[in-house]
C-alpha positions in Angstrom: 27.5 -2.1 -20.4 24.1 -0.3 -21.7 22.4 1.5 -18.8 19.0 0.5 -18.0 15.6 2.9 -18.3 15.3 3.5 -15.0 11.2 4.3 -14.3 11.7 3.1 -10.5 10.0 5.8 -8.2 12.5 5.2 -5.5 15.3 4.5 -4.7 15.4 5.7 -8.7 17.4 6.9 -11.2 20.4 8.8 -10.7 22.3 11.0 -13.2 25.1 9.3 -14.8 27.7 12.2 -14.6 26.7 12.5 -10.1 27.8 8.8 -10.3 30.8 9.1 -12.7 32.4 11.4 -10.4 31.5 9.3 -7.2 33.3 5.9 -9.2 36.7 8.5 -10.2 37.0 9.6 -6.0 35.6 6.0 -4.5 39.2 5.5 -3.6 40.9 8.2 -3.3 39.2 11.6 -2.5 40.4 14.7 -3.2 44.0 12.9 -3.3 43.8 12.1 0.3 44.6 8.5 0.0 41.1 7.2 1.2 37.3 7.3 0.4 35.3 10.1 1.2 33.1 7.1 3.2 36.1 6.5 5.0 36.8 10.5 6.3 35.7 11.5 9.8 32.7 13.7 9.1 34.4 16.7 11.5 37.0 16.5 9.2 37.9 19.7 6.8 37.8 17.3 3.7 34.3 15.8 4.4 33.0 19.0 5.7 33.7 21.2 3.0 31.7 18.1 1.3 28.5 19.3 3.1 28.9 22.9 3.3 29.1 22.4 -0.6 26.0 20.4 -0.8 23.9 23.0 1.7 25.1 25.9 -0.6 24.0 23.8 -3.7 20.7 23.6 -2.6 20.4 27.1 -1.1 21.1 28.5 -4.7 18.9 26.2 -6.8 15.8 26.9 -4.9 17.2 30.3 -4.1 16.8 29.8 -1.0 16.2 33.2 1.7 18.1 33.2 4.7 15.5 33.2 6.7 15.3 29.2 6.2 18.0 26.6 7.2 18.8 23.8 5.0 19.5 20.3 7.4 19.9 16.5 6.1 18.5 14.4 8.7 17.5 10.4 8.6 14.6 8.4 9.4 13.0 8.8 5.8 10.3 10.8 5.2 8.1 8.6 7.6 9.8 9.5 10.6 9.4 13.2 9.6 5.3 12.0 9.3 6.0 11.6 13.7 8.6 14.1 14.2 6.4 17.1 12.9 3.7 17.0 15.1 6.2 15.8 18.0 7.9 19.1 17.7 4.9 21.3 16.7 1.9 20.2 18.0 1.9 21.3 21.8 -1.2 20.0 24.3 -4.7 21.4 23.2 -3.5 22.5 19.8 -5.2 20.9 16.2 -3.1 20.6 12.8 -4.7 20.4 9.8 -4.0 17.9 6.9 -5.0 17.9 3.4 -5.1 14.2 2.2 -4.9 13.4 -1.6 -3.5 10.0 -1.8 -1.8 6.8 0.3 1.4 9.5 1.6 -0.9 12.0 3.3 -2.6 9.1 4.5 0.4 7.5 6.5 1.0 11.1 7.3 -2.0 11.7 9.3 -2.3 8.5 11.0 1.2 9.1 12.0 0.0 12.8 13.7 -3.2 11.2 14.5 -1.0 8.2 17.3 1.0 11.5 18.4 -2.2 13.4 19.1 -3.2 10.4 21.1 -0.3 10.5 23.3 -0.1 14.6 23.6 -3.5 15.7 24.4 -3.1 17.5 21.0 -5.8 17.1 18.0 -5.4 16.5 14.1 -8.5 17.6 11.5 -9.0 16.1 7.9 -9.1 19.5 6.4 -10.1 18.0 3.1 -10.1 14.6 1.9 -10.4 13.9 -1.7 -10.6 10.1 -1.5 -13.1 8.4 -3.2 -14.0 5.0 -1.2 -13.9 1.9 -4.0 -16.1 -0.3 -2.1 -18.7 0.2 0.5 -17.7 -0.1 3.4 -14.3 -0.2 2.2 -10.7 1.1 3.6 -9.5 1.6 0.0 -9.6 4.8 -1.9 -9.2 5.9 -5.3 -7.6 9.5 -5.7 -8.1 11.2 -8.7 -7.3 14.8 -8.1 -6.2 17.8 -5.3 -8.9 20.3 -3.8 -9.5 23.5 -4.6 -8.9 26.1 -2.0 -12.8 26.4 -1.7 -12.8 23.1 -0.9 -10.2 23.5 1.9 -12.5 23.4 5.9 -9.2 25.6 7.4 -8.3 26.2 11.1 -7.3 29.9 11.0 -5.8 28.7 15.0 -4.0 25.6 13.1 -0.6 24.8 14.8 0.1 23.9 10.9 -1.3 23.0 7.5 0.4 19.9 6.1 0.3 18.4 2.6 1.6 15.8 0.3 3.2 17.8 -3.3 2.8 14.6 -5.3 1.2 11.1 -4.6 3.7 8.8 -5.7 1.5 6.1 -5.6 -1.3 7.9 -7.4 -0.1 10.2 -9.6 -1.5 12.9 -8.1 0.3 16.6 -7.9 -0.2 20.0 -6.5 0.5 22.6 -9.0 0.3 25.5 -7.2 -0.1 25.3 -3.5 -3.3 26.3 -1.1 -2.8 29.6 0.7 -3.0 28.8 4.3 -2.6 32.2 5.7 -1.2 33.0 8.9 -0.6 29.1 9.6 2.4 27.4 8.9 2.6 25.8 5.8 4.3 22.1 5.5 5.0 20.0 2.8 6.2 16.4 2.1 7.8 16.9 -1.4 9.4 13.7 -1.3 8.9 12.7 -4.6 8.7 16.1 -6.6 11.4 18.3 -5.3 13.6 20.2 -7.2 11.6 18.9 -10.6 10.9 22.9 -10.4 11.3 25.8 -8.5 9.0 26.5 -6.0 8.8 29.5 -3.8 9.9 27.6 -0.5 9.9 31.1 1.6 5.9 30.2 1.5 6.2 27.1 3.3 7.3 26.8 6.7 9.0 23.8 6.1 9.2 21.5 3.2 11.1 18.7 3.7 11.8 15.3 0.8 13.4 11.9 1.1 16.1 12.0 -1.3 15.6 8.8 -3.3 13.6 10.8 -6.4 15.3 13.0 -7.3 18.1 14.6 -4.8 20.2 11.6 -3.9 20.6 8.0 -2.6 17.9 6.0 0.0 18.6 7.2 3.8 18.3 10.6 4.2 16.1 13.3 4.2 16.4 17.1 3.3 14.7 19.6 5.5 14.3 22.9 4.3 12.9 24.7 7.4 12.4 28.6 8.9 14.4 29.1 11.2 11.9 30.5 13.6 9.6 28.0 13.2 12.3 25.4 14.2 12.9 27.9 17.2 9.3 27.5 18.4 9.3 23.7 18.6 9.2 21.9 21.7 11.8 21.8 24.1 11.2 19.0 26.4 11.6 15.9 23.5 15.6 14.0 23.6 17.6 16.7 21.8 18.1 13.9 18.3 13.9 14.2 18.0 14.1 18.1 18.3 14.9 19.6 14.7 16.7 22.7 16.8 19.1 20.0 17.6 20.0 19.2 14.2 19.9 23.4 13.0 22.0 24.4 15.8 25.1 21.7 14.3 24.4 22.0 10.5 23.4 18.5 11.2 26.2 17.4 12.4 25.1 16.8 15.7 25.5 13.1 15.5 27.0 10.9 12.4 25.5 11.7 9.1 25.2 9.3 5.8 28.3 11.2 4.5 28.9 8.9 1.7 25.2 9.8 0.4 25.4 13.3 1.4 28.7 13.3 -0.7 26.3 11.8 -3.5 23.3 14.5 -2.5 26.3 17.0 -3.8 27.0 15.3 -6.8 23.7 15.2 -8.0 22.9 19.1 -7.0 26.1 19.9 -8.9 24.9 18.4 -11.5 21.9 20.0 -11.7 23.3 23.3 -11.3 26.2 22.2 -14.4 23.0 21.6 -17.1 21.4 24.5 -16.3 19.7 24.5 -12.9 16.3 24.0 -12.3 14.6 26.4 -14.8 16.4 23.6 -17.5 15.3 20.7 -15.3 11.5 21.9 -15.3 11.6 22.8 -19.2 12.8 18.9 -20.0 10.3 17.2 -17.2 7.6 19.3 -18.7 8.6 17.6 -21.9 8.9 14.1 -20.8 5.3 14.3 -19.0 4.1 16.2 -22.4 5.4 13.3 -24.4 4.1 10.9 -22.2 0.5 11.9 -21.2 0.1 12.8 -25.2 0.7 9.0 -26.3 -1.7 8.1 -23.4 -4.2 10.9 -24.5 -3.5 9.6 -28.3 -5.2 6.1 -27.7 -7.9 6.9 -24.2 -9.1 3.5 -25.6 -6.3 1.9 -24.5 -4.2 3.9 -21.9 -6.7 5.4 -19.2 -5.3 7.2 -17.4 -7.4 7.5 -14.0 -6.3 11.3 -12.4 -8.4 14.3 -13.8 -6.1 16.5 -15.9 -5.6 19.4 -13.9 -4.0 17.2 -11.5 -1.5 14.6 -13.1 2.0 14.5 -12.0 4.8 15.4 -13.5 6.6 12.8 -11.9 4.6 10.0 -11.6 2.6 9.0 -14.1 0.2 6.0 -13.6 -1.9 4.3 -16.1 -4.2 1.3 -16.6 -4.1 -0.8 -19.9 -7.8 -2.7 -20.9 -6.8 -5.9 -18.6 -4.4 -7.0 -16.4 -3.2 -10.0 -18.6 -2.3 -7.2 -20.6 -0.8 -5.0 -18.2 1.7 -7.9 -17.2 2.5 -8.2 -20.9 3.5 -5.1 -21.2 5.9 -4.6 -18.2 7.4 -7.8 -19.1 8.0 -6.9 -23.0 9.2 -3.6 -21.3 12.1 -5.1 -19.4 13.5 -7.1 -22.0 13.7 -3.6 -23.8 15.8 -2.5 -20.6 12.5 -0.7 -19.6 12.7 -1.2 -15.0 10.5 -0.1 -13.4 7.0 0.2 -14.8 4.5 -1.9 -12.3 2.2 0.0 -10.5 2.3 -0.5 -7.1 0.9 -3.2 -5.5 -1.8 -1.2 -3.4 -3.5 0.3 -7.0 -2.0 -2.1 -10.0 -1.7 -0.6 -12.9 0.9 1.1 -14.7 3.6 3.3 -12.9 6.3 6.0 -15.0 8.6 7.8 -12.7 10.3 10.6 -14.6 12.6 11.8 -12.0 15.5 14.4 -13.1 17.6 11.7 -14.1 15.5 10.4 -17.0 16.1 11.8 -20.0 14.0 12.4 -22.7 15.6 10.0 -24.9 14.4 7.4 -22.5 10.5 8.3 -22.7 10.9 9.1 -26.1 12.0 5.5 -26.3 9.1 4.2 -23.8 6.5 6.2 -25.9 7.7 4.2 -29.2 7.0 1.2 -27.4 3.5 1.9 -26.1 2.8 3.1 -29.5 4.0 -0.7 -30.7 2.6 -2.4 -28.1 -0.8 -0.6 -28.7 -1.1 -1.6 -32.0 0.4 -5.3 -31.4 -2.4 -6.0 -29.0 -5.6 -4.6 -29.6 
């Protein structure tokens, strides 16, 4: 059977070798007879399993050891309530940068525990544009410069959003916040690169882009900034909790953290992330220069500086159009490619597991299409 392009932006696409190996051991892993879903996770064979998957992870970012690396669940939202539930103690402010509809939920999230806590959350910069007046909706087009950036030097934290799925918006080099806490949602640009994570004090990424399967989250956390969290939440909200059992404090997804260890095996097998950057950087080159090739007819709406790698979103001269094209897309194997429904358009999600083969192959058809219909 011929594999789909995948574009999804999550769950997305997985490499084909992390899944290979998961179909050869679905039965029968590591010849014990049974599936590594099937394995208690205190066992040694499940275990060595996520020990495996935690060292994976600690040598692709190269990770110091003053940060601990914990899989927790909840998605990424609940990590939008469980920050400032841990780190926002009565009469203290955290800041938040919004750039998109992520950073959004993320604030409103802080903005409910605030309201229960005594505690206060500040729009530290917004970069939202409103489409209407009057209107909820925004249009973002771009991050802020530091200058731009109203900081709380007495911040309990800084929080940000890497990449806006939704609008193609990216971070590519992060704000200095000084002597407060940096966190950052990388959900949906993690590992494309490496970053420095010893800057942040935590960074944490749902792992349906580009670490694993739907349902859990990695955490990659200082250790002393986990110490300092609150005490008096039920031990499962407290991220000490989870640190002090290598997240084993209650039943973990172990079947996708078996797959989370695929995948980071397979990135470390092609290369590591050094090779993964160099071909995303490619597939976003080849991309945004077909776009750039015809601004007549793909527009892309985010100002250079700030495109994603990972996400790239474009609109076509009508919707009639843009509904042409995803359709004629699919029956090419092309998944994946409507915008979301909050922005229309045009989404491309070029997670680690998309090739450049397959947007090589997308760009021929844009270039067909473009022609076809104008």
């Amino acid at each position: 059977m011929a594999r789909a392009l995948n574009f999804n932006a999550g769950p997305a696409a997985l490499p084909l070798p992390a899944l290979e190996r998961a179909r050869e051991e679905l039965t029968d892993f590591v010849g014990s007879g049974m599936s590594v879903m099937e394995h208690s996770h205190r066992g040694k064979e499940y275990e060595a399993v996520h020990n495996e998957a935690i060292a994976l992870l600690r040598e692709l970012l190269g990770l110091p050891d003053t940060h601990d690396v914990l899989f927790l669940q909840g998605g990424a939202s609940m990590q939008f309530a469980q920050i400032p539930m841990n780190f926002l103690p009565p009469g203290r402010s955290a800041d938040y940068v919004v750039t998109g509809a992520w950073s959004e939920k993320a604030v409103s999230e802080a903005k409910a525990w605030a309201a229960l806590s005594g505690s206060s959350v500040r729009v530290a910069c917004s970069t939202g544009v409103p489409l209407s007046e009057g209107g909820k909706d925004k249009a973002y087009t771009r991050v802020p410069s530091q200058g731009e950036l109203k900081l709380d030097g007495n911040a309990a934290y800084l929080h940000l959003t890497s990449n806006e799925t939704i609008h193609g918006v990216e971070f590519t080099d992060f704000p200095d916040a000084g002597a407060v806490p940096l966190i950052a949602d990388m959900s949906s640009d993690f590992l494309w690169r490496k970053v420095d994570a010893g800057k942040f004090a935590m960074i944490y990424a749902g792992a349906q882009k580009n670490i694993g399967p739907s349902g859990i989250v990695v955490v990659v956390a200082r250790k002393d900034f986990v110490a300092g969290g609150r005490k008096d939440l039920p031990k499962i909200f407290q991220y000490r909790t989870h640190a002090e059992n290598n997240s084993l404090y209650n039943t973990p997804p172990t079947f996708g953290i078996y797959l989370v260890r695929n995948v980071l095996s397979w990135a470390k097998s092609v290369g590591g992330l050094a090779q993964i950057e160099k071909w995303n950087r490619e597939k976003a080159g080849l991309l945004y220069g077909a776009m750039d090739a015809r601004p007549d007819f793909f527009r892309c709406p985010v100002d250079k500086a700030s495109r994603s790698v990972m996400n790239v979103v474009f609109r076509l001269p009508s919707e009639a159009l843009e509904e042409k094209f995803v359709g004629e897309a699919k029956k090419r194997r092309m998944i994946g490619l409507k915008g979301h429904r909050s922005v229309g358009g045009i989404r491309v999600s070029l997670y680690n597991a998309v090739t450049v083969d397959n947007v090589k192959e997308l760009v021929a058809f844009m270039n067909e299409f473009a022609t076809a219909n104008r």
